[in-house]
C-alpha positions as protocol buffer text, in pm:
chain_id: "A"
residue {
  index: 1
  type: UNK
  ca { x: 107 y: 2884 z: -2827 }
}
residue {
  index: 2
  type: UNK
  ca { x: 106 y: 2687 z: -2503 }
}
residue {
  index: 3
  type: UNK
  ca { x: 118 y: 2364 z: -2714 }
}
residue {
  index: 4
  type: UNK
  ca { x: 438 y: 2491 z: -2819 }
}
residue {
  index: 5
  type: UNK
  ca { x: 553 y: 2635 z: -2487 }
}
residue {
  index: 6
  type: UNK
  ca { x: 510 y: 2303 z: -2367 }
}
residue {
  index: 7
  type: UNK
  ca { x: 682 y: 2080 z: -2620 }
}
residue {
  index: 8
  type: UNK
  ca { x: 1018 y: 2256 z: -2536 }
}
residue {
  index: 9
  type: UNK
  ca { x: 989 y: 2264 z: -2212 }
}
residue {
  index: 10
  type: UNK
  ca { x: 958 y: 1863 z: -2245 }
}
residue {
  index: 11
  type: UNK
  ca { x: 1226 y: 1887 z: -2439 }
}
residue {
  index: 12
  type: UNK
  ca { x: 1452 y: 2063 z: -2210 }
}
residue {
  index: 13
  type: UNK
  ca { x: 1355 y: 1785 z: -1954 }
}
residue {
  index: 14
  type: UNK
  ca { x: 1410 y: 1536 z: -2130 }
}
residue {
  index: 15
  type: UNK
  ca { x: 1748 y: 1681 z: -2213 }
}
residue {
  index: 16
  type: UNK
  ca { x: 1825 y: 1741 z: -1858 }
}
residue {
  index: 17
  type: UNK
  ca { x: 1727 y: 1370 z: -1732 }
}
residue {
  index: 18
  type: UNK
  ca { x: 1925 y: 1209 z: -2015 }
}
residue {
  index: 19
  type: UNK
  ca { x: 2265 y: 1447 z: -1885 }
}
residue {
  index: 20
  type: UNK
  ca { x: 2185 y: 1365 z: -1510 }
}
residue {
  index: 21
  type: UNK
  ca { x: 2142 y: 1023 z: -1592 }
}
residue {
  index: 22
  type: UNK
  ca { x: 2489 y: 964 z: -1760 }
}
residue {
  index: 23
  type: UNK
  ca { x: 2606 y: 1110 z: -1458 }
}
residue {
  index: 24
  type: UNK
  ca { x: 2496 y: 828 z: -1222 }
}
residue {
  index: 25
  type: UNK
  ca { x: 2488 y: 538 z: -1507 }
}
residue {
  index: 26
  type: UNK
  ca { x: 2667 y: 453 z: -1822 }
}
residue {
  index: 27
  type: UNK
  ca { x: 2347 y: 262 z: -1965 }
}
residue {
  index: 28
  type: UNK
  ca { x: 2048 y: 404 z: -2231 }
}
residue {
  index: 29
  type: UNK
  ca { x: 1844 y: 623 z: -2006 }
}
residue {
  index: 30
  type: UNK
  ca { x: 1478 y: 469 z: -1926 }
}
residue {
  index: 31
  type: UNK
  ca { x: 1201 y: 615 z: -1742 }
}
residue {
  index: 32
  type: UNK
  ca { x: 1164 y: 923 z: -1887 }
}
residue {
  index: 33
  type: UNK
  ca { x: 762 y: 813 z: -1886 }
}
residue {
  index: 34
  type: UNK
  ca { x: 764 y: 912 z: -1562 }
}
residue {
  index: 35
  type: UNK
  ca { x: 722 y: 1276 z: -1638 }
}
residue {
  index: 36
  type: UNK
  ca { x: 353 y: 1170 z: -1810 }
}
residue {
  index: 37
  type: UNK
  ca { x: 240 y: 1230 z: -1436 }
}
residue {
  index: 38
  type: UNK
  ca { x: 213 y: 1614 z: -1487 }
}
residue {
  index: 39
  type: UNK
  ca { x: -11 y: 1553 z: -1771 }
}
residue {
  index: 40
  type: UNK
  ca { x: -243 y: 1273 z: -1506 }
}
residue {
  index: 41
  type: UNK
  ca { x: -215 y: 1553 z: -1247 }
}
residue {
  index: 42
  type: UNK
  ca { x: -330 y: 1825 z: -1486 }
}
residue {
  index: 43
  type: UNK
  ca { x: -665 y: 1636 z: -1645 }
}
residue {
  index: 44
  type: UNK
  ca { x: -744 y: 1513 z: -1262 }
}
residue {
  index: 45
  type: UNK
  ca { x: -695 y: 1894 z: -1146 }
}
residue {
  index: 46
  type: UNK
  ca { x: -932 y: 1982 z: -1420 }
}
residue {
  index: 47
  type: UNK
  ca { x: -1166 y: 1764 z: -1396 }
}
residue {
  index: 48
  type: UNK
  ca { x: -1186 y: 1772 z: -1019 }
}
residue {
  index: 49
  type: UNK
  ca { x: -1097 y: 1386 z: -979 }
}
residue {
  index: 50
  type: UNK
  ca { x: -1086 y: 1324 z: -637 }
}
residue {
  index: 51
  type: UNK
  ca { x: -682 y: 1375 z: -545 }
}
residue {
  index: 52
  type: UNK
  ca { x: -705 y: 1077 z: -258 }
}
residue {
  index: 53
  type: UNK
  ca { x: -743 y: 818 z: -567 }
}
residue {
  index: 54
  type: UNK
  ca { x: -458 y: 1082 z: -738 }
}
residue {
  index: 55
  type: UNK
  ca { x: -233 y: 983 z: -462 }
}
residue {
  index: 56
  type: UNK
  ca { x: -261 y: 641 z: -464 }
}
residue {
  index: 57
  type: UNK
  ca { x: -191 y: 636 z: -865 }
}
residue {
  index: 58
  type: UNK
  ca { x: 137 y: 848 z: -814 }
}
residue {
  index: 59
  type: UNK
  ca { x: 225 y: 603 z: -564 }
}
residue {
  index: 60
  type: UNK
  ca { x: 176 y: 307 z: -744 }
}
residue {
  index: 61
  type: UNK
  ca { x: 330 y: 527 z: -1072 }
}
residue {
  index: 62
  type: UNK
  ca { x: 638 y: 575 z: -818 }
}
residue {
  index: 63
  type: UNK
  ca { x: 659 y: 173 z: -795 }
}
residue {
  index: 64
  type: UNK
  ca { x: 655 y: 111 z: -1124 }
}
residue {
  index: 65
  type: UNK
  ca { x: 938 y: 399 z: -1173 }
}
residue {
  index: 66
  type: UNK
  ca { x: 1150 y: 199 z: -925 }
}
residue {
  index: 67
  type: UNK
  ca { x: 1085 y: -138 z: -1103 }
}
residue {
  index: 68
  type: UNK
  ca { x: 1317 y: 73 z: -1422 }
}
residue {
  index: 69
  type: UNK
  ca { x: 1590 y: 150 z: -1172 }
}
residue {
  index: 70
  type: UNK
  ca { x: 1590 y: -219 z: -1047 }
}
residue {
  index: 71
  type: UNK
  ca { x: 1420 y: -540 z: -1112 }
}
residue {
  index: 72
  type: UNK
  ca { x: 1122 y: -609 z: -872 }
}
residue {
  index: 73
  type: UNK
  ca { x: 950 y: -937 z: -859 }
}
residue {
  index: 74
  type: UNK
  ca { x: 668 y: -968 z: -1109 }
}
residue {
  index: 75
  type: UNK
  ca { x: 377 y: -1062 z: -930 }
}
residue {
  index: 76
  type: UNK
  ca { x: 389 y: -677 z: -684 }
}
residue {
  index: 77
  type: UNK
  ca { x: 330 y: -552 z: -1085 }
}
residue {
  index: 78
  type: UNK
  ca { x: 68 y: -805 z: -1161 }
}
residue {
  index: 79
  type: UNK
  ca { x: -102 y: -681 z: -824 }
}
residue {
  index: 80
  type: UNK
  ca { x: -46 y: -276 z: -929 }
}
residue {
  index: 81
  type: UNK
  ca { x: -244 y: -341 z: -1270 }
}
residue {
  index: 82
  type: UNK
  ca { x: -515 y: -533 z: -1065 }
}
residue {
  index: 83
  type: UNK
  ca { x: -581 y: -282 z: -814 }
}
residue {
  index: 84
  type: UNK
  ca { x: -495 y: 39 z: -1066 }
}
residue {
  index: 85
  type: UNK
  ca { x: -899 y: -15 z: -1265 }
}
residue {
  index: 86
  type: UNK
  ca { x: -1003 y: -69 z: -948 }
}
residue {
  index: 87
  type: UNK
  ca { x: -930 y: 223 z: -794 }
}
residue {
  index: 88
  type: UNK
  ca { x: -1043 y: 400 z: -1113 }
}
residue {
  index: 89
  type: UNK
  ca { x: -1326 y: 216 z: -1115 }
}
residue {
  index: 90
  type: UNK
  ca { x: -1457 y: 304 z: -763 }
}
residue {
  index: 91
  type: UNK
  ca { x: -1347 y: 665 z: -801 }
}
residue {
  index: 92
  type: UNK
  ca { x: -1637 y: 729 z: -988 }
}
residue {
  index: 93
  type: UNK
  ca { x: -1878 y: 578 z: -742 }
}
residue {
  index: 94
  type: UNK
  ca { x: -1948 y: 268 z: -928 }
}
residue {
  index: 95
  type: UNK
  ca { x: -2033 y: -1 z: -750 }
}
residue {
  index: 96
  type: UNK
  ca { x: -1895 y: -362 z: -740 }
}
residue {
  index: 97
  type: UNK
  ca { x: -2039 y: -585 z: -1062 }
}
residue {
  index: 98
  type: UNK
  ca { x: -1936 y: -761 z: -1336 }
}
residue {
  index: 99
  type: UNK
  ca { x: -1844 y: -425 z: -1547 }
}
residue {
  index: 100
  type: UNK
  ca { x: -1540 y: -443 z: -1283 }
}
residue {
  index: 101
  type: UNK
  ca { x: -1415 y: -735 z: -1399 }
}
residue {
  index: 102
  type: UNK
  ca { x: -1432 y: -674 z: -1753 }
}
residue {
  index: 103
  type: UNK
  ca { x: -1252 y: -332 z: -1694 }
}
residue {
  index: 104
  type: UNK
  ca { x: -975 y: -522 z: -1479 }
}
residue {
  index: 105
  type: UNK
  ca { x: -923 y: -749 z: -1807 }
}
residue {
  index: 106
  type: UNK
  ca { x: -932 y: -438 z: -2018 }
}
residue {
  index: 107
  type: UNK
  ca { x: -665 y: -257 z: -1876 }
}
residue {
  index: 108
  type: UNK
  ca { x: -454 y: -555 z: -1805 }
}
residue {
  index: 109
  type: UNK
  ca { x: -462 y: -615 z: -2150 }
}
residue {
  index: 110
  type: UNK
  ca { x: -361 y: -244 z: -2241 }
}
residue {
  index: 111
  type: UNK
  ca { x: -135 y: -212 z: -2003 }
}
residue {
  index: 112
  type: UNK
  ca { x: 84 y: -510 z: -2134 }
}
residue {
  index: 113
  type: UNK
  ca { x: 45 y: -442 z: -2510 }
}
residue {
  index: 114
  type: UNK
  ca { x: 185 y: -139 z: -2456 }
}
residue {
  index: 115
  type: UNK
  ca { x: 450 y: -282 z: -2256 }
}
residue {
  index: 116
  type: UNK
  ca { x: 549 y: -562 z: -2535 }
}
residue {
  index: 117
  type: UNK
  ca { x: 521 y: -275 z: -2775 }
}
residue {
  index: 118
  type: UNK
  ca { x: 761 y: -47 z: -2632 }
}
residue {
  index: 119
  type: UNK
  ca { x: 1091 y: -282 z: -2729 }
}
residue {
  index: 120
  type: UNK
  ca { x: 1147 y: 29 z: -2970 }
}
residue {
  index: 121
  type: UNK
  ca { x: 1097 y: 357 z: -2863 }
}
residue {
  index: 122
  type: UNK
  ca { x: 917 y: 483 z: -3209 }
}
residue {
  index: 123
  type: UNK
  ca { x: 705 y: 223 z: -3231 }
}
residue {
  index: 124
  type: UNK
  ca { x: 546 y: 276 z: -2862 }
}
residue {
  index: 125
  type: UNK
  ca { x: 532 y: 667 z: -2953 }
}
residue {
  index: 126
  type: UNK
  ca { x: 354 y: 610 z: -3275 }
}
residue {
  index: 127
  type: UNK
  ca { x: 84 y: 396 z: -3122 }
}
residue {
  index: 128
  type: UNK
  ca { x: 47 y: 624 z: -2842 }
}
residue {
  index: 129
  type: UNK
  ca { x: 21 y: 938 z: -3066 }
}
residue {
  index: 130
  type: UNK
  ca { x: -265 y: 790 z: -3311 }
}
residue {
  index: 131
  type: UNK
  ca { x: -460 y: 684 z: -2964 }
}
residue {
  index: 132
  type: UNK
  ca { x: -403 y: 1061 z: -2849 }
}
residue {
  index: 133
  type: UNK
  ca { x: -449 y: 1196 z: -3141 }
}
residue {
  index: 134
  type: UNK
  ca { x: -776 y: 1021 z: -3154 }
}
residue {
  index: 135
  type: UNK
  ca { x: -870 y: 1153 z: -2833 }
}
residue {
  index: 136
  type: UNK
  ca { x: -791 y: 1494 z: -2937 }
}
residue {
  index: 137
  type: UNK
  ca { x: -998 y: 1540 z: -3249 }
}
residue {
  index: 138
  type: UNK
  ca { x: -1331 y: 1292 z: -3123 }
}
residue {
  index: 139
  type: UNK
  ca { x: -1343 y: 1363 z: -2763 }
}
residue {
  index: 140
  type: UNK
  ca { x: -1677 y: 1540 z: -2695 }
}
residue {
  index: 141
  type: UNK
  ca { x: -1453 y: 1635 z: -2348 }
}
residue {
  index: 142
  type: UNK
  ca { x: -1308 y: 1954 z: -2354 }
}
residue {
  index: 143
  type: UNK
  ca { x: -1004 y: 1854 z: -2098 }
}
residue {
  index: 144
  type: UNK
  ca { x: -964 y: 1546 z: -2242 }
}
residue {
  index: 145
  type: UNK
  ca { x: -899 y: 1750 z: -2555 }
}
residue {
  index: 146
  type: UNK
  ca { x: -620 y: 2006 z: -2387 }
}
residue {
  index: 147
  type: UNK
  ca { x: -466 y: 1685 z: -2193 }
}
residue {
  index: 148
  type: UNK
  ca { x: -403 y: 1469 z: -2475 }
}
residue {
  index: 149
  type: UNK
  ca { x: -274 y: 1789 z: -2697 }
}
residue {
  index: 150
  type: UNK
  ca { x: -27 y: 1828 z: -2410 }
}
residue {
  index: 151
  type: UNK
  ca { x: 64 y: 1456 z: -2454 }
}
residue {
  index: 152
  type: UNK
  ca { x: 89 y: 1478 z: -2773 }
}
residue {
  index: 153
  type: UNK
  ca { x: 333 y: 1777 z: -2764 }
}
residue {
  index: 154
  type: UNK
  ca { x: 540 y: 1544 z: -2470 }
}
residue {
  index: 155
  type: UNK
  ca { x: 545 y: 1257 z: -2745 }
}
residue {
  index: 156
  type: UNK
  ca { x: 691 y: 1496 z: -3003 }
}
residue {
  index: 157
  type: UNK
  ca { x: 989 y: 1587 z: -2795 }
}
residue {
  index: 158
  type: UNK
  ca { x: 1031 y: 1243 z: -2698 }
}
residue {
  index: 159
  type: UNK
  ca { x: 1035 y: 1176 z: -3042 }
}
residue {
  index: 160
  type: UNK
  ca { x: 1316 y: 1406 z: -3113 }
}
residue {
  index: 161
  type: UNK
  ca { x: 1547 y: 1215 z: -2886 }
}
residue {
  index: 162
  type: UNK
  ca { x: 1466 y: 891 z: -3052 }
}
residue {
  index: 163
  type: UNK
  ca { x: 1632 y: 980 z: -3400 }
}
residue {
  index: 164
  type: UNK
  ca { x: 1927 y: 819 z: -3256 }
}
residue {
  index: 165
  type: UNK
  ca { x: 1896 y: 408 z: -3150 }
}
residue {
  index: 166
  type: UNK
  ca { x: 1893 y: 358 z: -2815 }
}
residue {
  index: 167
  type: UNK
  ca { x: 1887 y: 712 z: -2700 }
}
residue {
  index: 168
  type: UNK
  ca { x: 1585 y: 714 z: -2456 }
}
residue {
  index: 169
  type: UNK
  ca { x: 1324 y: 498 z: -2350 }
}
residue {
  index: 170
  type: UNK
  ca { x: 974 y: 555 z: -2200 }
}
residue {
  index: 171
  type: UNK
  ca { x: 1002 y: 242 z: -1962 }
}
residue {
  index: 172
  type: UNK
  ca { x: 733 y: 54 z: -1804 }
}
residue {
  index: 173
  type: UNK
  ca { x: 610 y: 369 z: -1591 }
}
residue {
  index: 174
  type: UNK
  ca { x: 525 y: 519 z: -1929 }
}
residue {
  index: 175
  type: UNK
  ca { x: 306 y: 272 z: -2054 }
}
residue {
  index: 176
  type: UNK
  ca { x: 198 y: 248 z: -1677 }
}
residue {
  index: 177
  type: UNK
  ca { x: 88 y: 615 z: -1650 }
}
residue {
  index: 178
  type: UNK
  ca { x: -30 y: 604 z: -2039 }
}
residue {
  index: 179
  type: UNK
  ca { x: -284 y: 313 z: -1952 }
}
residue {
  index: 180
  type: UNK
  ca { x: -427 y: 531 z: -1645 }
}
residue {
  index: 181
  type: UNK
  ca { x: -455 y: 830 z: -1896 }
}
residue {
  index: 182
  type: UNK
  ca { x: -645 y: 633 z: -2102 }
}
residue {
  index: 183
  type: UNK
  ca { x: -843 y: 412 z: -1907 }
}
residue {
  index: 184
  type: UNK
  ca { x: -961 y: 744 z: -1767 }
}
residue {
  index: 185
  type: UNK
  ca { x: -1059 y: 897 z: -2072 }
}
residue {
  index: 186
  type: UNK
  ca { x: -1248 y: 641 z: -2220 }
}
residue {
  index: 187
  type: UNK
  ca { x: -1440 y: 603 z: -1884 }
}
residue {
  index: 188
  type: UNK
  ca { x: -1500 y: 969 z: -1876 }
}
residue {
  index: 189
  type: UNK
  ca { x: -1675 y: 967 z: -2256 }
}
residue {
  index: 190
  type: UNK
  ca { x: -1780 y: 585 z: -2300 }
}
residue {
  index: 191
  type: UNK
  ca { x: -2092 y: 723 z: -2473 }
}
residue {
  index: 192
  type: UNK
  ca { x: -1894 y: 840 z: -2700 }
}
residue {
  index: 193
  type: UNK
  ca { x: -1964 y: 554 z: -3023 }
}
residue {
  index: 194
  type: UNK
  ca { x: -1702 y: 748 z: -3266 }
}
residue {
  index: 195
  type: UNK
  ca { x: -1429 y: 755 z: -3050 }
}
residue {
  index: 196
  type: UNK
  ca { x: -1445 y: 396 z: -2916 }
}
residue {
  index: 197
  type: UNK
  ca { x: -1493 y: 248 z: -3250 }
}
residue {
  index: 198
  type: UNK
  ca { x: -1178 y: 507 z: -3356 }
}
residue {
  index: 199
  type: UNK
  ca { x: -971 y: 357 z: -3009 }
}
residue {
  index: 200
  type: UNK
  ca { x: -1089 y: 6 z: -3109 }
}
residue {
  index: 201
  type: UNK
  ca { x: -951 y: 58 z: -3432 }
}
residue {
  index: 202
  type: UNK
  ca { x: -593 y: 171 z: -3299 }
}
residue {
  index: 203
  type: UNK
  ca { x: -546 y: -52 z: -3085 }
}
residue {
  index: 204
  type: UNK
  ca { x: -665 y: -395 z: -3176 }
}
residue {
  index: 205
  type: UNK
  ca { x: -379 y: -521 z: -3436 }
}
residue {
  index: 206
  type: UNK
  ca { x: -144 y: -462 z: -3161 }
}
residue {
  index: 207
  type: UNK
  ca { x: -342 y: -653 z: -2911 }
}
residue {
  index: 208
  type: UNK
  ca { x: -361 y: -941 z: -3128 }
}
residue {
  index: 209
  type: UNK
  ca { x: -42 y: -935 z: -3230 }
}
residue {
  index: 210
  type: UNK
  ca { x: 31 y: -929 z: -2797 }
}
residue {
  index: 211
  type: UNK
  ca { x: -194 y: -1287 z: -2801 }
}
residue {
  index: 212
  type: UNK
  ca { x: -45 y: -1407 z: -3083 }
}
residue {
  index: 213
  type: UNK
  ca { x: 293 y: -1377 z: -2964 }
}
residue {
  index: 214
  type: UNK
  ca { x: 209 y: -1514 z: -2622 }
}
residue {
  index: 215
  type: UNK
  ca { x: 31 y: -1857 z: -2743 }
}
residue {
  index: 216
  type: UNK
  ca { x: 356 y: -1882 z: -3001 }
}
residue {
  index: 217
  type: UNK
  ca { x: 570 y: -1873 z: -2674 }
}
residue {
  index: 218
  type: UNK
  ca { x: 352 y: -2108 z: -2481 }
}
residue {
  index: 219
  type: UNK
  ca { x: 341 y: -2340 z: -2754 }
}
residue {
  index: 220
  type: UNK
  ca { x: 761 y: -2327 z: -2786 }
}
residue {
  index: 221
  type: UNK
  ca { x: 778 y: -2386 z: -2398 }
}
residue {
  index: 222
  type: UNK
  ca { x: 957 y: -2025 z: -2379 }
}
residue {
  index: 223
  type: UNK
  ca { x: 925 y: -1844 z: -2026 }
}
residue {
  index: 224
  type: UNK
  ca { x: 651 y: -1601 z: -2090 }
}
residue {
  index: 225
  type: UNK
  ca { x: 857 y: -1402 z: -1816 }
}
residue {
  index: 226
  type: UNK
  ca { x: 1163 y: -1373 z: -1985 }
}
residue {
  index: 227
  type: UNK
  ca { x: 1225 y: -1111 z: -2284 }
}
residue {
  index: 228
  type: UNK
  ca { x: 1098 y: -1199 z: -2637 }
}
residue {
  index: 229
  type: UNK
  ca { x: 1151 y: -1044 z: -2987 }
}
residue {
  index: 230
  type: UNK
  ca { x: 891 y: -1251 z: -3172 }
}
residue {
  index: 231
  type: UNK
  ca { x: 625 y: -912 z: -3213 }
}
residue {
  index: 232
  type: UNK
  ca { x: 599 y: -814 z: -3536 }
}
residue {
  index: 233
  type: UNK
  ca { x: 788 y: -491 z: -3504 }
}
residue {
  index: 234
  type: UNK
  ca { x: 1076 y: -648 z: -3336 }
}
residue {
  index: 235
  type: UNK
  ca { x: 1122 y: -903 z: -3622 }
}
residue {
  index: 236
  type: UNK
  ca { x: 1077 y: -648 z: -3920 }
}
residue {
  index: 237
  type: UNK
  ca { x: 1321 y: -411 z: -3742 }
}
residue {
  index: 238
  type: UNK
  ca { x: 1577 y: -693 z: -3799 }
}
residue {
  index: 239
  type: UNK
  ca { x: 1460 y: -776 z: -4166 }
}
residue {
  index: 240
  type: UNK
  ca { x: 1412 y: -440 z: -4313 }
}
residue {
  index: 241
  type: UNK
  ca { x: 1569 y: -104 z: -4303 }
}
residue {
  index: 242
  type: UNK
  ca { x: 1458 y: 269 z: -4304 }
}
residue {
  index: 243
  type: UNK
  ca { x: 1242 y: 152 z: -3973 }
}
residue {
  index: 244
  type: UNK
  ca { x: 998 y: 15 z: -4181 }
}
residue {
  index: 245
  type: UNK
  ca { x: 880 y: -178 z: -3831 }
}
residue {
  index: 246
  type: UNK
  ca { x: 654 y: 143 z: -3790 }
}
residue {
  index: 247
  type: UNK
  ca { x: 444 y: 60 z: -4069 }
}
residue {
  index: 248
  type: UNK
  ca { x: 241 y: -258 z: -3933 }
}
residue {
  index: 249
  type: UNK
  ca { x: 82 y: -98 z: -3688 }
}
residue {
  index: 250
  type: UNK
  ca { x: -61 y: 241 z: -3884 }
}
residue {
  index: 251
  type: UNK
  ca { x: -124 y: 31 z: -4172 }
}
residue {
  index: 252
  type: UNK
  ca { x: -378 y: -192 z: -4005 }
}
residue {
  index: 253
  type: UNK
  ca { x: -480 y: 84 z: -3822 }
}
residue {
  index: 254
  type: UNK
  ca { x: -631 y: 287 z: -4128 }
}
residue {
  index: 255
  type: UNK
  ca { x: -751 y: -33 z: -4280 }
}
residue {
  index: 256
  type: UNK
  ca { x: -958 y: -93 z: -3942 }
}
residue {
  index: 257
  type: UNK
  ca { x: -1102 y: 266 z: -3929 }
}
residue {
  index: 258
  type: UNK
  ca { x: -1189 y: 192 z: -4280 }
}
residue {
  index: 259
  type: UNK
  ca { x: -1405 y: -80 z: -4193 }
}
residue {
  index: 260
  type: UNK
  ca { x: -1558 y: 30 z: -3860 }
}
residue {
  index: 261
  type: UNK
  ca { x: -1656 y: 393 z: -4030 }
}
residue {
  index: 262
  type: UNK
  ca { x: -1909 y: 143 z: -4216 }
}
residue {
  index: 263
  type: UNK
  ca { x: -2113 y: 51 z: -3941 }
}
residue {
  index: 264
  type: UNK
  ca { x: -2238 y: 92 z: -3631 }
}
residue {
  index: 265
  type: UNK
  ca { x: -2016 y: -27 z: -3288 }
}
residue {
  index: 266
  type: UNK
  ca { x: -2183 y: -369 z: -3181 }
}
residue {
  index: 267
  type: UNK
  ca { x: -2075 y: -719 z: -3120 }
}
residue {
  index: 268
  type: UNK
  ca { x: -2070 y: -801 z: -3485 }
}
residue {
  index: 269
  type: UNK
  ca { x: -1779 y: -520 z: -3563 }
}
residue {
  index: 270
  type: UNK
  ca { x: -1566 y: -597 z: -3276 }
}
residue {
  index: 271
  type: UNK
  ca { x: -1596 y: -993 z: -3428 }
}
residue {
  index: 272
  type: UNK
  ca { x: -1500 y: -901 z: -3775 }
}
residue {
  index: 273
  type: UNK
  ca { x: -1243 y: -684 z: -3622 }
}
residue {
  index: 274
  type: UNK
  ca { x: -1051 y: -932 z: -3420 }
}
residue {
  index: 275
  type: UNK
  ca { x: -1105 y: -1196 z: -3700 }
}
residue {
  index: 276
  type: UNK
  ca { x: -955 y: -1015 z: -3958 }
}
residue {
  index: 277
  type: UNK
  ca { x: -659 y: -856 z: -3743 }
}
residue {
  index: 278
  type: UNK
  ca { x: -568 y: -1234 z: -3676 }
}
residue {
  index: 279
  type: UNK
  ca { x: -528 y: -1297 z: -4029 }
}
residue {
  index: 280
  type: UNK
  ca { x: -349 y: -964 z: -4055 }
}
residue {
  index: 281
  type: UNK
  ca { x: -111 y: -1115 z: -3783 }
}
residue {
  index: 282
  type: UNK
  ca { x: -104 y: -1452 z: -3934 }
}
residue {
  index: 283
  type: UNK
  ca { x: -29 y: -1333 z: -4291 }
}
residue {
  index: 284
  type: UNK
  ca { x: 217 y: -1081 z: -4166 }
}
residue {
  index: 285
  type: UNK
  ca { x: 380 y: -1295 z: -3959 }
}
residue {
  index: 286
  type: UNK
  ca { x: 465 y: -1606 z: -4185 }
}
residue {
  index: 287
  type: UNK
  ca { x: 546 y: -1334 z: -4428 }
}
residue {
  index: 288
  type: UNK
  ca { x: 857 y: -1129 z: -4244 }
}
residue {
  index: 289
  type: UNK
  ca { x: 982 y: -1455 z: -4108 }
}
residue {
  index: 290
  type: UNK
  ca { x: 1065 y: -1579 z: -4549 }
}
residue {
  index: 291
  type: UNK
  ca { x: 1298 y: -1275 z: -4516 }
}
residue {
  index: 292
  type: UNK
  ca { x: 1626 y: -1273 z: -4465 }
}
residue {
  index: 293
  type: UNK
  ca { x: 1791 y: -1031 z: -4184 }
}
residue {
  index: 294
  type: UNK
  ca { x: 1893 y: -702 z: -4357 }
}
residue {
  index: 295
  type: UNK
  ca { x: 2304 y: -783 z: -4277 }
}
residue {
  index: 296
  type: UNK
  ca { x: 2271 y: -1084 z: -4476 }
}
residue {
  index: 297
  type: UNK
  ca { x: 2077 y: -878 z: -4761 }
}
């Protein structure tokens, strides 16, 4: 019942911001993610995370909000995602070593393949509700469980708003506030082999597909700061109809959790993985680009 409870009431606000928006701009609403910070501020409540490391990540969260509203130079974001795993990090009285820097990295890389993902508003909520979803049924953590079911029910009534092109978007503080959620839950239950291999399996096509993109761009001389539509969803979206761009990334999903359900999680799997979602990428890539845009169809 409170599932429920709470998937209309993030309905009703995201109903309300989309009518208060119009009211100050004529342009698609963006931001909405913004509202994820409830669901941060209920698992660190919870979980008794310390609320001085809380405030800091609502502050940067409020920076990133602003960077929707208005453009704000690149490098103050490059600095946020920097100092947001380390904050993290230290919160749970680690100390400084190389696990830092490989946790920096990790969310870095998270952070931004959400971002490139989120150029259509289904797309980013479909990744983000087979990560939560994962979370929900293979977390051995009971409020990890009830925070991610709450997410899930905010991703639903996001979802309803989306029927309609262009309606809403998450924004960067979305995929901002999502990365924290789940940086923090994987920290929280790292033991956990099932779930990581599960994550690992979710995620990874998009990640590759993120590299992929950005050595295509480096080698065309593009400005890796400028806006792209080379990812895989972008360029199906314009090829195909019935948003068939959704597919990609559950397809290769399943076929990953397919093969990591065989073995054990070690340096082997996460090879095989990442060398068979680059021929995924490569296959798929050379593939949508022989067909022709659907208005010519």
């Amino acid at each position: 019942m409170i599932y429920i409870t709470a998937a209309i009431l993030f309905y009703f606000i995201n109903f309300f911001y989309i009518k208060i928006w119009k009211k100050i701009k004529k342009n698609t609403p963006t931001g909405v993610g913004i509202f994820l910070i409830f669901h941060l501020f209920f698992y660190i409540m919870v979980s008794e995370y310390p609320l001085f490391y809380f405030n800091l990540l609502a502050m940067f969260s409020l920076f990133y909000y602003l960077d929707d509203l208005m453009t704000i130079n690149f490098k103050w974001r490059i600095l946020i995602q920097i100092l947001t795993p380390v904050i993290i990090y230290f919160s749970t009285n680690h100390l400084f070593s190389i696990n830092t820097f490989i946790l920096i990295f990790f969310f870095f890389i998270l952070m931004n393949t959400l971002n490139f993902q989120d150029g259509e508003d289904l797309n980013i909520s479909i990744l983000l509700s087979m990560v939560f979803l994962t979370f929900y049924f293979y977390s051995t953590d009971l409020f990890v469980k009830k925070t991610s079911g709450l997410i899930l029910m905010y991703l639903i009534a996001f979802v309803a708003f989306n029927r309609k092109k262009k309606f809403l978007y998450l924004g960067d503080i979305g995929c901002y506030i999502s990365s924290i959620i789940i940086f923090l839950f994987i920290i929280n239950d790292f033991n956990n082999m099932i779930m990581i291999k599960l994550l690992l399996s979710v995620i990874i096509f998009p990640v590759i597909d993120v590299i992929y993109v950005v050595l295509y761009r480096i080698y065309k001389n593009e400005n890796l700061l400028s806006r792209n539509y080379h990812h895989i969803y972008q360029v199906l979206k314009k090829k195909t109809r019935w948003r068939l761009y959704l597919l990609p990334n559950i397809i290769f999903a399943l076929i990953n959790i397919l093969i990591s359900t065989q073995t054990s999680l070690n340096v082997n799997l996460v090879f095989n993985l990442i060398s068979l979602n680059l021929l995924f990428c490569i296959i798929a890539h050379i593939s949508i680009n022989y067909l022709k845009n659907y208005n010519e169809n």
